[in-house]
N, C-alpha and C positions, 0 to 999 in steps of 0.2 A: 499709966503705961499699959501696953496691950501685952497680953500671957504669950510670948513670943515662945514655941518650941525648943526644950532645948535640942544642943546639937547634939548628932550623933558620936555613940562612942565609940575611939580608934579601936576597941577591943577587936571589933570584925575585923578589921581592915588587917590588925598585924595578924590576927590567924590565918585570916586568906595568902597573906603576903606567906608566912611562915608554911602552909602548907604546899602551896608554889613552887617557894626555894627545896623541900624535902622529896616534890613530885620531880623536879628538875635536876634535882640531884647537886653537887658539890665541883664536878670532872675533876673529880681528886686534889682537889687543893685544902689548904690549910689554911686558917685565916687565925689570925691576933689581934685584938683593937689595943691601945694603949692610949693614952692620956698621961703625957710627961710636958716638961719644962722645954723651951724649943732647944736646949742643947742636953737634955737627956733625947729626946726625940731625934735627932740627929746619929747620934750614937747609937740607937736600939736600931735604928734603917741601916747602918752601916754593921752593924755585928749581924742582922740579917742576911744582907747581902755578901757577907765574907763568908759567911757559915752556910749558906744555900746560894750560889752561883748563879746569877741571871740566865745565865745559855742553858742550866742543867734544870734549873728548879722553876721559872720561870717568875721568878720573886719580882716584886712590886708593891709600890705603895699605891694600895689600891684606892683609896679615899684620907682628904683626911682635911681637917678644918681648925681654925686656930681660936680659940675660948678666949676670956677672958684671963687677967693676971700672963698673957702671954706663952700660955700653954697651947699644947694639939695635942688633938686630938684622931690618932689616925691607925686606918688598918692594913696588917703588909699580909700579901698574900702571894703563897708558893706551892706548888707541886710537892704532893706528897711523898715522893719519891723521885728518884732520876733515873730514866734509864738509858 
């Protein structure tokens, strides 16, 4: 077999990625990831959303993906404050 290059490592890529998001800033949000069972998971979005208001906080589940064993994995994100 031919001494194939390895490939490069994700090390640069999340520092550029991570220096980006820190140049760009946050616009005052707050983010949480969680990994729960899909009905803990449903439950942690709804205490979200009672506890920070969609009109006021601007809450959302911002991503989120579903694992193996029937788990998600997913991040809710809101407004640091309301005003």
């Amino acid at each position: 077999m031919a001494n194939l290059p390895k490939p490069p490592s994700m090390d640069g890529l999340k520092k550029r990625i991570r220096q980006h998001r820190q140049q760009q800033g946050d616009g005052g949000f707050v983010r949480e990831r969680y990994c729960l069972s899909r009905e803990d998971a449903r439950a942690k979005a709804r205490e979200w959303f009672e506890s920070y208001p969609k009109a006021a906080y601007w809450t959302e589940v911002e991503s989120w993906r579903v694992l193996s064993g029937d788990r998600i994995e997913f991040t809710m994100r809101r407004l640091s404050s309301a005003d």
